[in-house]
ROVOTI-862764 format. One record per residue (C-alpha): x, y, z. Coordinates in nm, 2 decimals, always signed. Layout:
REM ROVOTI-862764
+--------+--------+--------+
:     c1 :     c2 :     c3 :
+--------+--------+--------+
:      X :      Y :      Z :
...
+--------+--------+--------+
//
This chain:
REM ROVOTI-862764
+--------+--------+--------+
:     c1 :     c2 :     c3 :
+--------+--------+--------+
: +18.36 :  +9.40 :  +7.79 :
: +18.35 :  +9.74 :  +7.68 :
: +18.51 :  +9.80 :  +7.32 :
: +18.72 : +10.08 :  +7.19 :
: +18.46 : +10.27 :  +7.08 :
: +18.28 : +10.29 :  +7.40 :
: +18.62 : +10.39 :  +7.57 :
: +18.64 : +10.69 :  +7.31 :
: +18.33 : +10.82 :  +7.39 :
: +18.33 : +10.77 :  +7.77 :
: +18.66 : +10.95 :  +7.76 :
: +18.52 : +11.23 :  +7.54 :
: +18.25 : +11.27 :  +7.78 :
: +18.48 : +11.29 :  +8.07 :
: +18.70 : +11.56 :  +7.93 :
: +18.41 : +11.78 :  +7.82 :
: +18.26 : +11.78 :  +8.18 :
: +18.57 : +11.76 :  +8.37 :
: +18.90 : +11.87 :  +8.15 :
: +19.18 : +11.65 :  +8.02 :
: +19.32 : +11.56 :  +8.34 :
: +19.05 : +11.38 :  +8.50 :
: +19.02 : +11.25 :  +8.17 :
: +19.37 : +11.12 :  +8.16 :
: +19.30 : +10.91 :  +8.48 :
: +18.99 : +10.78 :  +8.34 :
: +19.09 : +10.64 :  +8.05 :
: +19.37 : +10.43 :  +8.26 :
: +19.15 : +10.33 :  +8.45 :
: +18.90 : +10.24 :  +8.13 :
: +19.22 : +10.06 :  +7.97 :
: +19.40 :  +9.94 :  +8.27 :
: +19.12 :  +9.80 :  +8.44 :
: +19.12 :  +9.81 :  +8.82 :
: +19.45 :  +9.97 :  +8.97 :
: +19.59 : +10.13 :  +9.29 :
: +19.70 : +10.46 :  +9.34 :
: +20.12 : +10.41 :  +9.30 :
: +19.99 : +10.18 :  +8.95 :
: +19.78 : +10.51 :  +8.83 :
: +20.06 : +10.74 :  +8.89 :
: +20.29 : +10.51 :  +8.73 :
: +20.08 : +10.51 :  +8.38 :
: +19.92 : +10.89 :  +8.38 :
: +20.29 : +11.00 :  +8.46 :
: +20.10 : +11.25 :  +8.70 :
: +20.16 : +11.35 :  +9.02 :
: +20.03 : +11.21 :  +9.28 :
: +19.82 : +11.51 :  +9.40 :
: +19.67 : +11.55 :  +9.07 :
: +19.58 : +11.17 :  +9.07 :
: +19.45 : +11.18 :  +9.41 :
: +19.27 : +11.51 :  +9.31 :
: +19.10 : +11.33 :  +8.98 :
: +18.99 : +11.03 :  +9.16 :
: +18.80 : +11.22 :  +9.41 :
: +18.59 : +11.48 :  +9.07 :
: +18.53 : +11.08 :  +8.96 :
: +18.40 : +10.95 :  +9.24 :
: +18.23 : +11.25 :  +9.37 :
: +18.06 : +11.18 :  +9.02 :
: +17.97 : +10.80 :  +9.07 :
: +18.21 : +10.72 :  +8.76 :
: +18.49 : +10.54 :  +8.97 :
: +18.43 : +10.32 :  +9.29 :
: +18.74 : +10.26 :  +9.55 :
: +18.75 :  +9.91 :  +9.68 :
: +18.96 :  +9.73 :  +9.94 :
: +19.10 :  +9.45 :  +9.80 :
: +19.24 :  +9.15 : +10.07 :
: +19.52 :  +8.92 :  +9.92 :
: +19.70 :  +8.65 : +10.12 :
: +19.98 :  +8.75 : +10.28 :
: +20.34 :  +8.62 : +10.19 :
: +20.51 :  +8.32 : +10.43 :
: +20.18 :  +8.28 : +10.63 :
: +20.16 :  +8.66 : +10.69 :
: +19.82 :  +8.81 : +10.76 :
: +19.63 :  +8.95 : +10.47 :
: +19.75 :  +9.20 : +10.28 :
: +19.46 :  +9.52 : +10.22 :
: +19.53 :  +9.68 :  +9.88 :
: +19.32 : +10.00 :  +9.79 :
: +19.21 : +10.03 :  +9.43 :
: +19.02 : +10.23 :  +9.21 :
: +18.78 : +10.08 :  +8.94 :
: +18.60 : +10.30 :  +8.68 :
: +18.12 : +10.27 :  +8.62 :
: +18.16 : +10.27 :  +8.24 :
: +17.80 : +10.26 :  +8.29 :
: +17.74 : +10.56 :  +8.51 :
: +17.97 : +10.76 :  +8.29 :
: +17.79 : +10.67 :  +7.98 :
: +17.46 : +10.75 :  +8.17 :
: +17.59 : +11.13 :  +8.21 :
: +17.43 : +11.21 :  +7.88 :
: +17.11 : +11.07 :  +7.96 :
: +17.06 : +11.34 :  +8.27 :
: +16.81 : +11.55 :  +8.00 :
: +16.60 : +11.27 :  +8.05 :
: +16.59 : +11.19 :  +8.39 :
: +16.53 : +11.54 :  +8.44 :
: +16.25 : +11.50 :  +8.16 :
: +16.10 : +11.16 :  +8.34 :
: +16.10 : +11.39 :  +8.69 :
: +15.93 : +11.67 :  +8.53 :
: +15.63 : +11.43 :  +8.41 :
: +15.57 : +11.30 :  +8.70 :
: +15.69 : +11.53 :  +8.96 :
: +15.65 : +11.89 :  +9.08 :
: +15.93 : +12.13 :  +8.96 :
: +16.09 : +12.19 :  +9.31 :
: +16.20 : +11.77 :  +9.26 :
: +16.33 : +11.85 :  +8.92 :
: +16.56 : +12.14 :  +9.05 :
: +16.68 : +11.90 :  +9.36 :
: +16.73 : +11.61 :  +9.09 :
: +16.90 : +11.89 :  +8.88 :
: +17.14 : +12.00 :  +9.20 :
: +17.20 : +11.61 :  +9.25 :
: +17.32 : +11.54 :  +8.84 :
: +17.53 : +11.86 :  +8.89 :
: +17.70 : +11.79 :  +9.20 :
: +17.71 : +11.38 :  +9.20 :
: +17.64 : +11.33 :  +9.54 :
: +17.51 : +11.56 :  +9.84 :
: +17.38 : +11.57 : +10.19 :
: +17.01 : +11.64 : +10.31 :
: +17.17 : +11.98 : +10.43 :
: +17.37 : +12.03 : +10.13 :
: +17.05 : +12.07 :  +9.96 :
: +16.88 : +12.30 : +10.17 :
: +17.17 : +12.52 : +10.16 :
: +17.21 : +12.53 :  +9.79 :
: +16.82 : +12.62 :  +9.77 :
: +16.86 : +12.91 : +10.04 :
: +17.12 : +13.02 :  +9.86 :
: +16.94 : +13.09 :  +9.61 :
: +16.57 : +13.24 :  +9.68 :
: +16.47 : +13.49 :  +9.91 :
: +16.21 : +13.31 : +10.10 :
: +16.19 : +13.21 : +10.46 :
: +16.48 : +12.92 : +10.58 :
: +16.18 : +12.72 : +10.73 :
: +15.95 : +12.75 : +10.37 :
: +16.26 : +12.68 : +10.22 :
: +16.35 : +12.38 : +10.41 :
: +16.02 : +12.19 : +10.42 :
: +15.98 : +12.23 : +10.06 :
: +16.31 : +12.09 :  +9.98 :
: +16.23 : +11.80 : +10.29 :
: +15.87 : +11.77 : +10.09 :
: +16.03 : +11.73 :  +9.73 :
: +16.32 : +11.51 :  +9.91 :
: +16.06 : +11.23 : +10.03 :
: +15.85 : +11.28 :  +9.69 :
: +16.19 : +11.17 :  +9.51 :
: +16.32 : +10.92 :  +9.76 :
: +15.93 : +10.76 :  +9.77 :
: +15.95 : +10.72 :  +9.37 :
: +16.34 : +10.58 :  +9.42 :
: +16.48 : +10.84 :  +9.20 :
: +16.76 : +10.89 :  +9.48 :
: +16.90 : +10.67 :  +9.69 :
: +17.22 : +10.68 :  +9.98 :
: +17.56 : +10.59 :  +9.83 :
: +17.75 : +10.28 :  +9.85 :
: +18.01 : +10.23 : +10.12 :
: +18.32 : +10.46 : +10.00 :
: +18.55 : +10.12 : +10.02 :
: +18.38 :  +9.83 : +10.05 :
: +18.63 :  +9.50 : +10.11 :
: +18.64 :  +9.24 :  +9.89 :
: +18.82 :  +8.92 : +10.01 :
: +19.06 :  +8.72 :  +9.85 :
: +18.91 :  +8.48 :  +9.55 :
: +18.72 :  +8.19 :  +9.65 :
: +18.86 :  +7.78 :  +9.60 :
: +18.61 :  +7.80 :  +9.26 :
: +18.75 :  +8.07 :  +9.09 :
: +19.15 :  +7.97 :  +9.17 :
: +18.99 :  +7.64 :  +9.04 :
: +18.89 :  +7.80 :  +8.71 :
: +19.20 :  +7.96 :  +8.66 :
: +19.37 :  +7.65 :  +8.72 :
: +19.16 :  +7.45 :  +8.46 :
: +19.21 :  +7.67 :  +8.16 :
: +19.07 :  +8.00 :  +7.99 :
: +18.77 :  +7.82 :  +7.91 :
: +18.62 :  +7.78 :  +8.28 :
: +18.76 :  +8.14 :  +8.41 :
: +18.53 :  +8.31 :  +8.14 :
: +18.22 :  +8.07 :  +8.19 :
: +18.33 :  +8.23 :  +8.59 :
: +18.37 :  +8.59 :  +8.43 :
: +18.04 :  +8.61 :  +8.26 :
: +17.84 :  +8.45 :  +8.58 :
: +17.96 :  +8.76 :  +8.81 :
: +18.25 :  +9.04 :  +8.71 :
: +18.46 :  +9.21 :  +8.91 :
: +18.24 :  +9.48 :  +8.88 :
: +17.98 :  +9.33 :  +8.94 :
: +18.13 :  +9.24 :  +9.31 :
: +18.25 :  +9.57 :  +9.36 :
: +17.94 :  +9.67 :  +9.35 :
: +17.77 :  +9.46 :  +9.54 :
: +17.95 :  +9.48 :  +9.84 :
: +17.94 :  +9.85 :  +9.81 :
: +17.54 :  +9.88 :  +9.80 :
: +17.39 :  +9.92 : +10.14 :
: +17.13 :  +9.68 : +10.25 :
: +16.82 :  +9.75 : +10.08 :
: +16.64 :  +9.84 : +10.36 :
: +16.85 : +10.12 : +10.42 :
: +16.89 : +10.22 : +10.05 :
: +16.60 : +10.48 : +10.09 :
: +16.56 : +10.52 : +10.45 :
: +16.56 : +10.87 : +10.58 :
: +16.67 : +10.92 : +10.93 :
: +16.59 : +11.25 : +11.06 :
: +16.69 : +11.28 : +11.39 :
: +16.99 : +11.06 : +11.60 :
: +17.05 : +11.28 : +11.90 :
: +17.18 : +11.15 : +12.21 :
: +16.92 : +11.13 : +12.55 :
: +16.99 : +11.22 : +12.86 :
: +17.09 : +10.90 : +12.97 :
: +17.32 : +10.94 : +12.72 :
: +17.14 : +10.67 : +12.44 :
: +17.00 : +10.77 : +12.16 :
: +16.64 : +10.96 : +12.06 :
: +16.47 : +10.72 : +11.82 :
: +16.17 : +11.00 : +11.84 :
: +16.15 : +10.99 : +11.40 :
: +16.24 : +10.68 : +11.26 :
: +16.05 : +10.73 : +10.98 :
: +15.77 : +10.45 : +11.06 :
: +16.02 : +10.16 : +11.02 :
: +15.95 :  +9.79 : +11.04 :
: +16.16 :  +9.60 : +11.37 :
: +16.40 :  +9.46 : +11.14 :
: +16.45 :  +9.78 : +10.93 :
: +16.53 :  +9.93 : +11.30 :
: +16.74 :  +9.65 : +11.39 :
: +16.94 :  +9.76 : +11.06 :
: +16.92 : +10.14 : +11.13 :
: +17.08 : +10.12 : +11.49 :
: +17.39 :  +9.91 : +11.36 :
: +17.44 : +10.20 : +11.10 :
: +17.42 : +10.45 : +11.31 :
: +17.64 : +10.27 : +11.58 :
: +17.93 : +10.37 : +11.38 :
: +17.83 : +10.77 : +11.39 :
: +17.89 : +11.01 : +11.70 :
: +17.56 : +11.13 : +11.90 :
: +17.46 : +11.49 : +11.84 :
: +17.50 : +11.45 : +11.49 :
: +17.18 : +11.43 : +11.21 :
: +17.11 : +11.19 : +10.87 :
: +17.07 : +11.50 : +10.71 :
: +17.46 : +11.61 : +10.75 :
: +17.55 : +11.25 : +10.71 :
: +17.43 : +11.04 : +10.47 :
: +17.48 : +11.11 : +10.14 :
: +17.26 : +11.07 :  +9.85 :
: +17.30 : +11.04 :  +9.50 :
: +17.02 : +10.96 :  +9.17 :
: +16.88 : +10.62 :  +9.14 :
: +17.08 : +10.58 :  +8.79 :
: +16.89 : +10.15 :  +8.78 :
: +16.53 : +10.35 :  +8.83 :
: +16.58 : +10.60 :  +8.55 :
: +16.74 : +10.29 :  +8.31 :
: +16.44 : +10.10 :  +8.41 :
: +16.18 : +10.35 :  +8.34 :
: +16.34 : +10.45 :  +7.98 :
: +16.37 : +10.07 :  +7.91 :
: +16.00 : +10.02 :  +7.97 :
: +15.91 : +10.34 :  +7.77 :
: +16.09 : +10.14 :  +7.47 :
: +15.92 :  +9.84 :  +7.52 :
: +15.57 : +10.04 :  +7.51 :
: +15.64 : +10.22 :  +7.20 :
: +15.78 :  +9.93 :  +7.02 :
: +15.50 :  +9.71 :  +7.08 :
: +15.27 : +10.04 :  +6.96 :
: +15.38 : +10.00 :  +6.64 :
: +15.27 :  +9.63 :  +6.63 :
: +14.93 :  +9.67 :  +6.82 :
: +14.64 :  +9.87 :  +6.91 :
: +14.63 : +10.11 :  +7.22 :
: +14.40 :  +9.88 :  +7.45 :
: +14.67 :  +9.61 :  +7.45 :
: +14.94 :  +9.93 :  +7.49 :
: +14.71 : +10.07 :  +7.84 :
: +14.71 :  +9.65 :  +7.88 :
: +15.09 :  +9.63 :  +7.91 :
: +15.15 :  +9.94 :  +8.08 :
: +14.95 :  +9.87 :  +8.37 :
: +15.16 :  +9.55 :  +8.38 :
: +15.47 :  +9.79 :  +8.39 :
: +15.34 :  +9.94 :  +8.65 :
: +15.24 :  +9.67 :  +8.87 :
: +15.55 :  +9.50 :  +8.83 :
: +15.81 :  +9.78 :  +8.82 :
: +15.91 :  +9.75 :  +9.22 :
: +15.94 :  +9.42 :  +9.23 :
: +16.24 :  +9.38 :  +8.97 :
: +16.58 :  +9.31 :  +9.10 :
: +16.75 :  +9.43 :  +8.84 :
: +16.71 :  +9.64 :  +8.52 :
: +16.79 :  +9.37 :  +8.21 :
: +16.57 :  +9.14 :  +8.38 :
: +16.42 :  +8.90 :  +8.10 :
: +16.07 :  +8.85 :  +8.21 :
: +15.84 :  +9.05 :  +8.49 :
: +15.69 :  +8.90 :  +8.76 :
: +15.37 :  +8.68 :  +8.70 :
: +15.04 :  +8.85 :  +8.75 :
: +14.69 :  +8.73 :  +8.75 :
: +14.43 :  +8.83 :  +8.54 :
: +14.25 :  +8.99 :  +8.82 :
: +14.57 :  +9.20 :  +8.94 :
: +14.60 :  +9.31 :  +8.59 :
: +14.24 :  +9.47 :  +8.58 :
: +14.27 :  +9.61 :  +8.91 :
: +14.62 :  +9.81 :  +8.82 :
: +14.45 :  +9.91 :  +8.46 :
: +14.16 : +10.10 :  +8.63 :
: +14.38 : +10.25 :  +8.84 :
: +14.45 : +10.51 :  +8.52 :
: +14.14 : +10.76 :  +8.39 :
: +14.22 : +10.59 :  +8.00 :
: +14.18 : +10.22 :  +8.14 :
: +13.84 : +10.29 :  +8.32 :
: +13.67 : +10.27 :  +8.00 :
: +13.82 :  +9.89 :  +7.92 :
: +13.64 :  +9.63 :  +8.04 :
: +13.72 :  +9.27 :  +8.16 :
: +13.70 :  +9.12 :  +7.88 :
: +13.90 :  +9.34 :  +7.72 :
: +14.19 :  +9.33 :  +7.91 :
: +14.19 :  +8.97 :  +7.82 :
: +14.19 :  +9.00 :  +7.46 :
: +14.44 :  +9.24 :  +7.45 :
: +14.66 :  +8.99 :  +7.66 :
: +14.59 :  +8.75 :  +7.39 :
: +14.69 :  +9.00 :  +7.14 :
: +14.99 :  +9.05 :  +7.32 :
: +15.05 :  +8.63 :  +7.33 :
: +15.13 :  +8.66 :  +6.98 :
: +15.38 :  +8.76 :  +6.88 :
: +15.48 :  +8.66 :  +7.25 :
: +15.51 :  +9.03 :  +7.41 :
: +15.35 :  +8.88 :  +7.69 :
: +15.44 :  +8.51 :  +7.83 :
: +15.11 :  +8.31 :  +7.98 :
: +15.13 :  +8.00 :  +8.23 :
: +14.80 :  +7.88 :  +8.41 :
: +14.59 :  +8.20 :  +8.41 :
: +14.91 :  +8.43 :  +8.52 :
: +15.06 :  +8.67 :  +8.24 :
: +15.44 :  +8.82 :  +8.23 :
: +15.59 :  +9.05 :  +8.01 :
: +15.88 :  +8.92 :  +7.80 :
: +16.15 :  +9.22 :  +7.80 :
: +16.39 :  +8.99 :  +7.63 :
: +16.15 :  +8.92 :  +7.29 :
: +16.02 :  +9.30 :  +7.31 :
: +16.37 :  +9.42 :  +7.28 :
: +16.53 :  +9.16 :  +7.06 :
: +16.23 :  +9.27 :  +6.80 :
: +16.31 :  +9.65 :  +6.86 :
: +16.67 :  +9.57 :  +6.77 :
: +16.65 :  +9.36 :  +6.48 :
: +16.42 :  +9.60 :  +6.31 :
: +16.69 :  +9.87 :  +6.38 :
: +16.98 :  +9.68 :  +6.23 :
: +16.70 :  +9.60 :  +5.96 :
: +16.64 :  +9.97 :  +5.86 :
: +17.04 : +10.03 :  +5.89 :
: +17.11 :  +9.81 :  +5.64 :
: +16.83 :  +9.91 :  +5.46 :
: +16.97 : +10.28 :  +5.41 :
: +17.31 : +10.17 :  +5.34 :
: +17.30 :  +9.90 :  +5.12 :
: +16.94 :  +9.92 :  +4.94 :
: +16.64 :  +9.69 :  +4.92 :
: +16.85 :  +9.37 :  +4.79 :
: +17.06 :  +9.37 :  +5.09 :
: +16.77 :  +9.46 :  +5.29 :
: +16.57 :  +9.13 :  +5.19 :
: +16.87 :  +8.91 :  +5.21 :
: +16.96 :  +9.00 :  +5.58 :
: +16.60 :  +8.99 :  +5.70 :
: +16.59 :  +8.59 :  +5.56 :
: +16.88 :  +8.56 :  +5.73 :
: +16.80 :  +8.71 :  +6.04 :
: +16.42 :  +8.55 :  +6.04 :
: +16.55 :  +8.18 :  +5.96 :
: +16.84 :  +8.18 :  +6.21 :
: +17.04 :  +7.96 :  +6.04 :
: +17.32 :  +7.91 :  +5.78 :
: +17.17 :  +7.96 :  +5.41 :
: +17.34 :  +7.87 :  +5.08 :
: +17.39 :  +8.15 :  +4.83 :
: +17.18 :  +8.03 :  +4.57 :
: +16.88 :  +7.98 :  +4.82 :
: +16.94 :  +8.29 :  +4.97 :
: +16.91 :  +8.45 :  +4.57 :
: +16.62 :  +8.20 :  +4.50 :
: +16.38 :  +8.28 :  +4.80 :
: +16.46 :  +8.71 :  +4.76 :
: +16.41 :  +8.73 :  +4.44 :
: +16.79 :  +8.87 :  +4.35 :
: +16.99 :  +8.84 :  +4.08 :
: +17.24 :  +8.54 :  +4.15 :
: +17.50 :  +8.73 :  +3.99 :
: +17.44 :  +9.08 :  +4.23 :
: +17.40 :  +8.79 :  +4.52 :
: +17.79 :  +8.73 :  +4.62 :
: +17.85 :  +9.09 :  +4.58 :
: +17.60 :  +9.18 :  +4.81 :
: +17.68 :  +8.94 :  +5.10 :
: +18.02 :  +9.03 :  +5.10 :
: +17.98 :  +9.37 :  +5.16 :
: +17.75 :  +9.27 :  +5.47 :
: +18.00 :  +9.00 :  +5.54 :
: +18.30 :  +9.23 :  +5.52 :
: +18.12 :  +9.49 :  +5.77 :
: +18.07 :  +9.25 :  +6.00 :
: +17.67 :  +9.18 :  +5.95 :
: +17.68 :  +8.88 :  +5.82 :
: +17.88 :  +8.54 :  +5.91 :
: +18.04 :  +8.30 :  +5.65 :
: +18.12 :  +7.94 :  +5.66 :
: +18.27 :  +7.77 :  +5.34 :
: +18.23 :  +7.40 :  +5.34 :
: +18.44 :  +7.17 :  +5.04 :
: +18.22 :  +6.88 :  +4.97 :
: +18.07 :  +6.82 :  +4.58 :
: +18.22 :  +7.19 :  +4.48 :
: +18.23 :  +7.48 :  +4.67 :
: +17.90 :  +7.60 :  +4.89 :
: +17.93 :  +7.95 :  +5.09 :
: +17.65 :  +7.98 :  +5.35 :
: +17.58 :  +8.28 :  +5.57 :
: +17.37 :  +8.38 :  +5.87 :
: +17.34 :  +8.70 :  +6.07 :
: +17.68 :  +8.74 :  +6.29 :
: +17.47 :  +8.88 :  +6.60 :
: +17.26 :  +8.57 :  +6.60 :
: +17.58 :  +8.37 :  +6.68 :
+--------+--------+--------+
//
């Protein structure tokens, strides 16, 4: 659920790249939650040209997906389609991170993929041809240089899944299923265990993502033969079933025409999230252990980075020892680490448990790596703003994970137990702490970190 503070700032960013109208309908929309055209006029008090207008800058922008939503119809009608508008808090709030994609491009890319990334940030989404045009536009080379170096830094992106096509413009998602009318028949209780298994969002998106084996498939030519079926001359060395896939999408377009004034394409926002989130985990676990066991666990990153469905995943995908030796030479700085090297630092990295081990196969805990990183954040916050005291108090707390008394918690830190209450209720009162008061033999106040709960 995203608070009012994350609102704030997701409309703040929204007005300062698109103005205060587009902003308007966004924050409905951020409020509202999911709503149809007539129910975001109805709110914004705009017209309905200037709502119309906004929804398409959003969703141009990937911040707002349209769906199709099919209700029963009244009296045994038919079904009942119902167009509404749903807002990517996500993909907004990734806007500011474009510096680094651009920077995570630039590392490992040539510059002609940074400045098609760059056109694809600015503009949201764009066609093959769109791109060329934009380049042409702008240098004074030849159109054919120009356009097999944008095709060249096209593939180089689409190969590294920095970009891939966008989802279906209004996907439909069908009426609710006999379990989740159940839930909301049973009580609160069982539609929020339903809520936090899959959101609305979450199925949105979903049905919107086209199959992955057309996600990053580039189709370069669909022109009709003289018989009047289609040339499958470039098919870009697909599998049969990836074919099978390709000629029921392309079905549904008109012969003559090309993927490159098609299909639109847009940046891989998971890939980018996924690469900064395992650029965390190596620099936490730097400041914990030595830089074989760092080489050790990025090769592990590495090896394991395509085969993630999903970007908080919890743990990577089991490797052996022997496929974690073979992806660590693979770099110039992991030549020089031997075999039993490798294994050491995956011992090293088995305590504390950065890396999880089950008969002879090794995978990386994200979930401990980042739960660490995070702690010792909230650690050095309350370390600035409320001293040393506080400091020592909240990391007991946080360490034992449980509720402590007050005197033990002054006993074991070495605090004054008159400075003690004072101190916890200023942790309590901003919300770091959480207090249970129990009446048995007297009065006994116990607190534990509130995030833990």
């Amino acid at each position: 659920m995203v608070t009012q503070y994350g609102i704030k700032y997701a409309v703040n960013l929204i007005t300062t790249h698109f103005g205060d109208l587009v902003a308007k309908v966004c924050e409905c929309l951020l409020r509202k939650g999911p709503l149809n055209l007539q129910a975001i006029v109805r709110f914004t008090e705009l017209t309905s040209s200037q709502v119309k207008n906004s929804l398409l800058v959003l969703i141009q922008h990937n911040c707002v997906q349209a769906f199709v939503l099919e209700q029963p119809g009244d009296h045994g009608d038919g079904a009942k389609l119902n167009t509404q508008y749903i807002t990517l808090f996500n993909n907004i709030i990734h806007r500011w991170r474009f510096p680094k994609f651009l920077t995570i491009v630039s590392q490992k890319l040539d510059k002609q993929c940074v400045e098609l990334l760059e056109a694809l940030l600015l503009h949201g989404r764009l066609t093959l041809k769109q791109m060329s045009d934009r380049a042409k536009s702008g240098q004074n080379e030849g159109d054919d240089a120009i356009l097999d170096a944008v095709r060249e830094a096209f593939i180089k992106l689409r190969n590294a899944h920095f970009i891939e096509r966008c989802p279906a413009s209004e996907p439909v998602l069908t009426k609710p299923t006999e379990e989740e009318a159940s839930a909301r028949k049973r009580g609160p209780k069982s539609a929020k265990i339903l809520e936090e298994k899959e959101t609305l969002e979450q199925r949105v998106l979903e049905a919107a993502a086209p199959p992955e084996a057309l996600r990053f498939l580039i189709v370069t030519q669909t022109e009709c033969a003289a018989d009047g079926g289609k040339d499958e001359s470039n098919s870009s060395g697909m599998a049969p079933g990836e074919k099978r896939k390709r000629d029921a999408l392309e079905s549904e377009t008109e012969c003559g025409t090309t993927d490159d004034q098609v299909v639109l394409w847009r940046a891989n926002f998971e890939e980018f999230i996924r690469r900064l989130r395992h650029k965390a985990c190596i620099e936490n676990v730097r400041a914990h252990l030595d830089d074989g066991a760092i080489i050790v666990l990025g090769a592990m990153l590495e090896a394991t980075r395509g085969a993630e469905k999903k970007v908080k995943t919890e743990n990577s995908v089991p490797l052996s020892l022997n496929s974690i030796y073979e992806e660590v030479i693979k770099s110039e700085e992991g030549r020089n680490i031997t075999f039993d090297r490798v294994r050491a630092s995956l011992v090293q990295l088995s305590c504390p448990p950065f890396v999880k081990a089950v008969n002879e196969s090794y995978s990386i805990d994200f979930k401990k790596i980042i739960e660490l990183a995070q702690n010792e954040e909230v650690e050095s916050i309350v370390l600035k703003r409320y001293g040393r005291d506080a400091y020592r108090m909240f990391r007991l707390l946080l360490n034992s994970g449980r509720l402590l008394e007050t005197d033990k918690i002054a006993d074991t830190t070495f605090v004054e137990k008159k400075d003690t209450p004072k101190i916890l209720y200023k942790l309590w009162k901003d919300d770091y702490l959480h207090m249970e008061i129990d009446v048995y033999l007297g009065l006994c106040i116990r607190y534990m970190c509130n995030f833990l709960q």
